[in-house]
VMD Tcl script that draws the C-alpha trace (Angstrom):
set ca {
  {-25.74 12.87 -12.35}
  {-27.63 9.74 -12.64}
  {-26.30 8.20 -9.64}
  {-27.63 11.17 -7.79}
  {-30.79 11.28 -9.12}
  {-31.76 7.79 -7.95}
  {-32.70 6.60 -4.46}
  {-30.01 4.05 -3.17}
  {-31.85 1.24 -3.23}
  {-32.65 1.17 -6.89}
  {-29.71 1.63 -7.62}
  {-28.76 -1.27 -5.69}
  {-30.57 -3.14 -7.14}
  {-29.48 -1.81 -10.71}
  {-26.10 -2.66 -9.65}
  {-26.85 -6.33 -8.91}
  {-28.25 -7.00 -12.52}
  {-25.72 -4.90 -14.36}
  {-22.94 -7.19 -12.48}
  {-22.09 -10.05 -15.20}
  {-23.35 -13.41 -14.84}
  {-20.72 -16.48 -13.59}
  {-18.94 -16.35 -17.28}
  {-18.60 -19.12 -19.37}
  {-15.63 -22.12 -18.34}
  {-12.94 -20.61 -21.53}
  {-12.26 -17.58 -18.97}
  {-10.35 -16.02 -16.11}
  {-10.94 -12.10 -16.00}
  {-9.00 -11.27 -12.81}
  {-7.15 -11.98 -10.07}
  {-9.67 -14.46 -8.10}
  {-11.14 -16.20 -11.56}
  {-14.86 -16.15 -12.66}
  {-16.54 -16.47 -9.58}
  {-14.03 -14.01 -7.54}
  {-13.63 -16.88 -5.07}
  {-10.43 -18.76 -6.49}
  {-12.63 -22.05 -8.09}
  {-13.49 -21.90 -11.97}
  {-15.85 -24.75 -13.79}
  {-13.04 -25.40 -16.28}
  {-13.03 -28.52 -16.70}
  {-9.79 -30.85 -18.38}
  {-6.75 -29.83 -16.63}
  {-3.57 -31.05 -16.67}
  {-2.35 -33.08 -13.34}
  {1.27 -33.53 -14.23}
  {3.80 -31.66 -15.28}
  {7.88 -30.43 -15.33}
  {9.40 -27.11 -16.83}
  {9.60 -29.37 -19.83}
  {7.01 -32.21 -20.10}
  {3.12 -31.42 -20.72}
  {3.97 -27.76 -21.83}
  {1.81 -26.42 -24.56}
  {4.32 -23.23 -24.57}
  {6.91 -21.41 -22.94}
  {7.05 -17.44 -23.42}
  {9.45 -15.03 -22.41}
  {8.67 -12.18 -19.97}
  {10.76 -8.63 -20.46}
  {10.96 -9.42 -16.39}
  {9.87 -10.80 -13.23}
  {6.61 -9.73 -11.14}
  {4.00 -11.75 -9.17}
  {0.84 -10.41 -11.45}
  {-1.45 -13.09 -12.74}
  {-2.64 -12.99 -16.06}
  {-6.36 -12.50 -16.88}
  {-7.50 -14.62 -19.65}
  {-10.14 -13.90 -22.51}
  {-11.10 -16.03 -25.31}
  {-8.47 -16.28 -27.35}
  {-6.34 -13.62 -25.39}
  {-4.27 -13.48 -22.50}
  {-3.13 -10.10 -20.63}
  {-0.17 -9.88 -18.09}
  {1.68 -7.29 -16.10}
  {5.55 -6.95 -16.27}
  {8.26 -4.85 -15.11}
  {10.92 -4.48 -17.95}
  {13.85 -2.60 -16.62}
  {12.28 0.02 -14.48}
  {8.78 0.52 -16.62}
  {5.94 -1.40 -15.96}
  {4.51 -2.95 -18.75}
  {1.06 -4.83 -20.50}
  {1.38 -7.50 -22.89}
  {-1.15 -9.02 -24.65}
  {-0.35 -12.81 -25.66}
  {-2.41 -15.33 -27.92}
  {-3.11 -18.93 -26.45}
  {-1.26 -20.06 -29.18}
  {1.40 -18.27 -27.18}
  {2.62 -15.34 -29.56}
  {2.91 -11.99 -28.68}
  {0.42 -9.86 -30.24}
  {1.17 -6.56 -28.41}
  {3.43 -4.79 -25.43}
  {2.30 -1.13 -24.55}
  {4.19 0.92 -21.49}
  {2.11 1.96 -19.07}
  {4.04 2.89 -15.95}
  {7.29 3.65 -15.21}
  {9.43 4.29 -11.78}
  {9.06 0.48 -10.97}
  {11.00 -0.47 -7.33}
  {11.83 -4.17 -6.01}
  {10.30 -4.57 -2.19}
  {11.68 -7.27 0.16}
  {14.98 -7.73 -1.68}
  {13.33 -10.46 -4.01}
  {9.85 -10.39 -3.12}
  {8.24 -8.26 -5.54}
  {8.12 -4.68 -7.41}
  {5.72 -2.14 -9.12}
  {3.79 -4.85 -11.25}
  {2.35 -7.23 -8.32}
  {-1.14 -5.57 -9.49}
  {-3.00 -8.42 -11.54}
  {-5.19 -7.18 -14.73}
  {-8.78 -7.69 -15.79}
  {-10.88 -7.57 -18.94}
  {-14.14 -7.75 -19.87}
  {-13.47 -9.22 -23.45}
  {-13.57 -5.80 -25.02}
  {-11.39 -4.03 -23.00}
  {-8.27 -4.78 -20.47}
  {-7.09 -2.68 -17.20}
  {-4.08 -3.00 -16.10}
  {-2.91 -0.98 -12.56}
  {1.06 -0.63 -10.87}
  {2.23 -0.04 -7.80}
  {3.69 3.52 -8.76}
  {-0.10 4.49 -8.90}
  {-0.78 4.22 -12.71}
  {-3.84 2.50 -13.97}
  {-4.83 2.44 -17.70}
  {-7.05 0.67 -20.05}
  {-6.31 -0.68 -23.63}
  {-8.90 -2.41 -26.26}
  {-7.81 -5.57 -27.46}
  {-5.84 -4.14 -30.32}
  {-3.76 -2.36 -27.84}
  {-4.72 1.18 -28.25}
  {-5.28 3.13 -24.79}
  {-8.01 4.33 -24.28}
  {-7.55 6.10 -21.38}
  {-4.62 6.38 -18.58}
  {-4.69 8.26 -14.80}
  {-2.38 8.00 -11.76}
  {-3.98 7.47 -8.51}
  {-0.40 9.11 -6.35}
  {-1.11 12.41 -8.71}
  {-4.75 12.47 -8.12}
  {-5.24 11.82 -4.25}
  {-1.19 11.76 -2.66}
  {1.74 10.12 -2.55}
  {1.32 5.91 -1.15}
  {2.85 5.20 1.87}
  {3.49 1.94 1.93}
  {6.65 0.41 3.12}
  {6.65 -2.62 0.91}
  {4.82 -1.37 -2.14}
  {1.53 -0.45 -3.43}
  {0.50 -4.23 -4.43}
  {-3.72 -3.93 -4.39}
  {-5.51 -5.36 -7.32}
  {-8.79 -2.73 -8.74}
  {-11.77 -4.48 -8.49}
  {-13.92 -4.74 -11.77}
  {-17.25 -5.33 -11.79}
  {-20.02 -3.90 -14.00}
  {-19.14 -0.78 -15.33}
  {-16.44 0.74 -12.71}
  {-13.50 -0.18 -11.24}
  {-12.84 -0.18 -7.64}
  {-9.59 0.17 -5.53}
  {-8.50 1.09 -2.35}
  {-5.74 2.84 -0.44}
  {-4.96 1.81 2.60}
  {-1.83 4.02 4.07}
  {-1.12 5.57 6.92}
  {-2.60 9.47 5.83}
  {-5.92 9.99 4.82}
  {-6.64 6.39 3.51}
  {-9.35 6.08 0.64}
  {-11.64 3.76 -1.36}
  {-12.47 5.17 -4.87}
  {-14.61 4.10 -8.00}
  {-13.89 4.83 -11.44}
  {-15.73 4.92 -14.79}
  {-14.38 1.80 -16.71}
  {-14.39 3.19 -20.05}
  {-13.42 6.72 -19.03}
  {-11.55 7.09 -15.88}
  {-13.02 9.48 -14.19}
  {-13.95 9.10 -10.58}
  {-17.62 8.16 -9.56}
  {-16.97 8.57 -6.46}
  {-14.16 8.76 -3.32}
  {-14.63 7.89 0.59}
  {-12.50 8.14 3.27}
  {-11.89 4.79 5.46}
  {-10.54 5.52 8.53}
  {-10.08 3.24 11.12}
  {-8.04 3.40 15.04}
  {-5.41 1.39 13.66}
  {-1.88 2.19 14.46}
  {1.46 2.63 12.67}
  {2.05 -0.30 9.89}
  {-1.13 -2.17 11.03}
  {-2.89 0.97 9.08}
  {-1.65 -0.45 5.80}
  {-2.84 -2.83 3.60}
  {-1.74 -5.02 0.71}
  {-5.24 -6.99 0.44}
  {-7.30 -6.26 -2.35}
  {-11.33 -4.86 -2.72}
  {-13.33 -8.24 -3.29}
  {-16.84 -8.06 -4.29}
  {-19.78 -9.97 -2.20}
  {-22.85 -10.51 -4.09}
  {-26.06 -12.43 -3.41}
  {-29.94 -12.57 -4.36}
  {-30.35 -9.46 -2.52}
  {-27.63 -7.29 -2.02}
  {-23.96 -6.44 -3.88}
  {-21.20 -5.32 -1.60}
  {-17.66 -3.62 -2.09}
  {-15.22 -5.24 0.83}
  {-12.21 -3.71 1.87}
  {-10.17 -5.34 4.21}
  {-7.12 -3.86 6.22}
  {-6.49 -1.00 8.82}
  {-7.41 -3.74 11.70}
  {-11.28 -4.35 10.13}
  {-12.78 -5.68 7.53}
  {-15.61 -3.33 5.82}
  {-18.70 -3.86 3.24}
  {-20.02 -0.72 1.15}
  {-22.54 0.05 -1.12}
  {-21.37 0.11 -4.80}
  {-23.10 3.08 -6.06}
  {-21.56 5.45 -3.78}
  {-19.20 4.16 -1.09}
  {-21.00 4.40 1.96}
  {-20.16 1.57 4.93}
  {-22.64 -0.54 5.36}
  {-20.67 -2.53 8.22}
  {-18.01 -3.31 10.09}
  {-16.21 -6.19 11.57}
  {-13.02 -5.61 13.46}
  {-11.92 -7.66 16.42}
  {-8.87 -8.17 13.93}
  {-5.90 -7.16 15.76}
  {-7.22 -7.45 19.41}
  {-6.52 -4.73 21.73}
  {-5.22 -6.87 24.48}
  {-2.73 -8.07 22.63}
  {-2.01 -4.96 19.95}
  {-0.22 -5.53 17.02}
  {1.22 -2.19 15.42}
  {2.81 -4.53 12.70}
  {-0.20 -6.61 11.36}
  {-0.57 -5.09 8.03}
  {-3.04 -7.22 6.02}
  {-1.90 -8.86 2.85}
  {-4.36 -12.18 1.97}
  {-7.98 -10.56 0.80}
  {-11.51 -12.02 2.44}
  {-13.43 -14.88 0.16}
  {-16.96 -14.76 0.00}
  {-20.05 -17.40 -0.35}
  {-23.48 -16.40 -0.54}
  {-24.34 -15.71 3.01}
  {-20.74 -15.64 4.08}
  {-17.39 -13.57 4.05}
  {-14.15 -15.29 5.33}
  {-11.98 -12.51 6.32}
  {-7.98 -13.84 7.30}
  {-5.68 -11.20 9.22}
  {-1.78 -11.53 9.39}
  {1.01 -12.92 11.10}
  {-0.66 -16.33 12.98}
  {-3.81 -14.14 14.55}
  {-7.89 -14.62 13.97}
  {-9.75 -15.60 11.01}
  {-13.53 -14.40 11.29}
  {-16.78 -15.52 9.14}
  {-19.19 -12.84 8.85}
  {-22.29 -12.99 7.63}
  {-22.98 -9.98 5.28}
  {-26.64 -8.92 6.33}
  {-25.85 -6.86 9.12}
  {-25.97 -3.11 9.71}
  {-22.67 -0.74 11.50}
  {-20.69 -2.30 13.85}
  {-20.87 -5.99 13.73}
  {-18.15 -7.02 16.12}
  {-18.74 -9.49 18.55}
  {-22.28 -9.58 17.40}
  {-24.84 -12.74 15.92}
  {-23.69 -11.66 12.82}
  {-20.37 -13.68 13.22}
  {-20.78 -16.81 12.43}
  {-17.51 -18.10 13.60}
  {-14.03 -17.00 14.47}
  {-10.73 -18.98 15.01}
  {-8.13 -17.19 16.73}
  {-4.97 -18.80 15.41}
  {-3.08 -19.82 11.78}
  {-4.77 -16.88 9.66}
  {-3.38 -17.08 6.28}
  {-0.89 -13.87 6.08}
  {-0.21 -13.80 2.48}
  {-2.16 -16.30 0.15}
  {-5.95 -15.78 -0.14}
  {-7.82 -17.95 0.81}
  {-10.30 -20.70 -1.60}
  {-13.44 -21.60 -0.83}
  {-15.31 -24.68 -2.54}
  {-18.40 -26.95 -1.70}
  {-18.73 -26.00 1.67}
  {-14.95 -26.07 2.56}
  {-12.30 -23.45 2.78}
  {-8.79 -23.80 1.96}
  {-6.64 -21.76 3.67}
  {-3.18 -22.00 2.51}
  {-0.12 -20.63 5.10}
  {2.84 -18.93 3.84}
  {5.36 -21.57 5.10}
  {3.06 -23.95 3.11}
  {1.33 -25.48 5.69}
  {-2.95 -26.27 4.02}
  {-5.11 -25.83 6.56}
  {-9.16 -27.32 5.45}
  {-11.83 -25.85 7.47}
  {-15.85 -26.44 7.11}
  {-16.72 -22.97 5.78}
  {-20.30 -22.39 7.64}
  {-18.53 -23.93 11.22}
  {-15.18 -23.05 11.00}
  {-14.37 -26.70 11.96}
  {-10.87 -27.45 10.96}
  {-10.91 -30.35 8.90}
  {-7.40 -31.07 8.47}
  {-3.96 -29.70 8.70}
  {-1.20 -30.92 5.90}
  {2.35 -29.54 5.20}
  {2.74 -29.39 1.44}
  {6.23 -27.79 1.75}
  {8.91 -26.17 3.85}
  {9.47 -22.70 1.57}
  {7.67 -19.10 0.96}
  {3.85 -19.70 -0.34}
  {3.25 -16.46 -1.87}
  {0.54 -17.42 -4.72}
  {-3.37 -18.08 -3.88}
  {-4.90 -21.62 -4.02}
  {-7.28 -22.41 -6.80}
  {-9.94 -25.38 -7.30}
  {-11.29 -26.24 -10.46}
  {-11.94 -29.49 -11.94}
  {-11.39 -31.63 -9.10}
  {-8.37 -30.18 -7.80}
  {-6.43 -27.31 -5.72}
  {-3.41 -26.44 -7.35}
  {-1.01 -24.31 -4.64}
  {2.00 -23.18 -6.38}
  {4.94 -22.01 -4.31}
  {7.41 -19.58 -4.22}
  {10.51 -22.17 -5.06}
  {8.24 -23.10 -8.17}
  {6.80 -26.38 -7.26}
  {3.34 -26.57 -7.94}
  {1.12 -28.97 -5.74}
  {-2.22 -30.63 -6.72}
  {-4.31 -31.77 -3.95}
  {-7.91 -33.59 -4.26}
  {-10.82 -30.98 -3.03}
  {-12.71 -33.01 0.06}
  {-12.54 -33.36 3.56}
  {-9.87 -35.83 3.44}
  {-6.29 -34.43 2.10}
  {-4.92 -36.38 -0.91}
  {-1.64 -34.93 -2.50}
  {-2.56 -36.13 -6.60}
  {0.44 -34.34 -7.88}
  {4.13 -32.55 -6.80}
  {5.31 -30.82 -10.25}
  {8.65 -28.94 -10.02}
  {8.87 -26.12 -12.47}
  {12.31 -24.30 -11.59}
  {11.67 -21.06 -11.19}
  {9.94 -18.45 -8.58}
  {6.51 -17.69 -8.25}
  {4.15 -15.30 -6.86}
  {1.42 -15.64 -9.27}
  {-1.38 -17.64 -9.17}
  {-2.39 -19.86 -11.47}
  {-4.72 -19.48 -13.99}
  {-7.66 -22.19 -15.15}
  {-8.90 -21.66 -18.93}
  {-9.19 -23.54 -22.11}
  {-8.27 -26.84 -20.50}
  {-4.95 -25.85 -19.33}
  {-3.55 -24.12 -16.74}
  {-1.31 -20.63 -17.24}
  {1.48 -20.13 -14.72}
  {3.48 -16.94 -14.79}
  {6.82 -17.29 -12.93}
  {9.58 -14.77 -12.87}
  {10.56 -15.98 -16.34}
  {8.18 -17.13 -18.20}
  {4.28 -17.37 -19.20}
  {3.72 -20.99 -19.23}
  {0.83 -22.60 -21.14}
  {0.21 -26.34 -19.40}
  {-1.81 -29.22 -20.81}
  {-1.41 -33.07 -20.68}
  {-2.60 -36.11 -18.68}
  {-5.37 -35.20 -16.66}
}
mol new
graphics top color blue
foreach p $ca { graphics top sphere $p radius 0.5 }
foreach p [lrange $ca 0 end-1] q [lrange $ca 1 end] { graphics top cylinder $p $q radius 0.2 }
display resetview
């Protein structure tokens, strides 16, 4: 009723200062770290490693997924399939397991051994955690494991659609959470109460995309400046910016999947990166990557609101990094591609490997770590000249990305939770 009551531009504004500050170094609440951009200020982290040497701890997972933990304090929260549930454990840094609560169940494998029902990364806010699966269930849990709440998305608004599994990550920032669902009936965004779950609010997003190009795998990514805060969701051929109070579109940018050359099987996967003043949004499949600046008003295709586009070597699945005026755009046959983020200037091109790349880049403390799918993990010095510091085999698959907290690094492979720390 609130919402309602006040004009939208309060409550922008409201929703700008109720968004928390750049949190301290000793944390890693979601999917994209601190700064929802893939860098952290942790500082301290390991540069070398094995499966054996430099490990703080080695624990366990009930099964394989490509979630990424979130990291609190003293607490650490990942995703897992075990057997065909889907479940949420809560782990100490010391690297005990403190609790394991079911919250999903009907979990399916996608792309023979690509993924299943718990690609979905969690997120706390150090009081509570929120954990979401592909079968559509999303519930929340304090930190001594007791839910608080639980809902399923496929009861509440339809059955997904999607041919290789519902994979998005919910947003959370301030006091809702915010996911989308892009399929190919009646696609939606929606925002729900945090501590509750019940809906705030639910939009349509319809776009003219065609056949699989109307899914999308990406994940809602949250823009935020001096002036403005902005919901993006990115798939369907476009990439879109909305208001968080109540959904509505603010803008558009498609030009994504070009008409001349349709696509009906560029469904996107990698999510857009933002800097203040700019959104990077990738595509799929070897086509554009477009920098938009976030001030503009309807349909901002082709307009001076694009700052730059390059037409070629999108990222398809990683998402992209972006760090002191450079974005790091890592391919998923491996191939690093550097590009000057307010240009759009490639910088350089490097081949770190020859397999999948399935996790996300990350820069913190002088370094990108890119882990790959064969379970080498690659640490390459931040600049515009490419350095390879580090080549650290670990021996088993991964999809997550890694984590930056503490001083050490936390890698989740198909196996294990790994704790790292050592020379740095």
């Amino acid at each position: 009723m609130r919402d309602k009551a006040l004009p939208w531009f309060l409550l922008s504004a409201l929703a700008i200062l109720t968004l928390p500050a750049r949190l301290p170094a000793a944390d890693w609440p979601q999917w994209r770290g601190p700064n929802g951009d893939g860098t952290s200020p942790e500082r301290g982290l390991p540069l070398k490693w094995s499966k054996t040497e430099n490990v703080a701890w080695r624990l366990a997972l009930p099964g394989p997924a490509g979630s990424t933990p979130a990291v609190w304090g003293d607490r650490i929260f990942v995703a897992s399939v075990e057997g065909t549930d889907i479940v949420l454990l809560c782990v100490s840094t010391a690297g005990k397991e403190i609790w394991k609560r079911k919250f999903g169940s009907g979990s399916r494998d996608f792309m023979r051994d690509e993924g299943n029902s718990a690609a979905p990364s969690p997120s706390t806010d150090g009081k509570h955690a929120w954990a979401y699966a592909g079968t559509g269930d999303l519930a929340c849990f304090d930190f001594d494991g007791n839910q608080v709440w639980k809902a399923n998305l496929q009861e509440r608004h339809g059955e997904f659609d999607h041919w290789h599994g519902m994979s998005s990550t919910p947003l959370l920032a301030g006091d809702r959470l915010y996911q989308m669902c892009l399929r190919m009936k009646d696609p939606y965004i929606v925002a729900i109460d945090k501590l509750t779950g019940k809906e705030v609010w639910k939009r349509a997003r319809e776009t003219e995309a065609e056949h699989e190009s109307r899914h999308s795998y990406a994940s809602p990514i949250l823009y935020r400046d001096e002036k403005q805060a902005l919901l993006l969701i990115h798939g369907g051929d476009c990439l879109s910016a909305h208001r968080l109070e109540d959904g509505e579109e603010v803008w558009r940018c498609g030009s994504l999947n070009p008409r001349d050359n349709y696509n009906r099987f560029l469904r996107f996967i990698a999510s857009p990166v933002c800097t203040p003043g700019l959104v990077i949004a990738p595509s799929a499949k070897g086509n554009p990557v477009v920098a938009v600046r976030p001030d503009g008003k309807g349909d901002v295709t082709g307009t001076k609101s694009i700052a730059w586009r390059r037409d070629r070597d999108t990222t398809d699945v990683p998402t992209p990094a972006i760090h002191d005026g450079l974005v790091y755009l890592l391919r998923e046959n491996g191939v690093l591609i550097c590009l000057d983020a307010a240009k759009g200037e490639e910088v350089y091109t490097q081949r770190l490997h020859r397999t999948r790349q399935r996790a996300s880049p990350v820069v913190a403390d002088g370094k990108v770590y890119c882990a790959s799918r064969d379970g080498d993990v690659f640490v390459v010095r931040p600049g515009r000249k490419f350095e390879l510091l580090a080549e650290n085999a670990m021996g088993e698959p991964i999809a997550s990305t890694p984590v930056a907290a503490g001083g050490r690094l936390y890698i989740r492979t198909f196996e294990a939770l790994y704790a790292i720390e050592g020379p740095r």
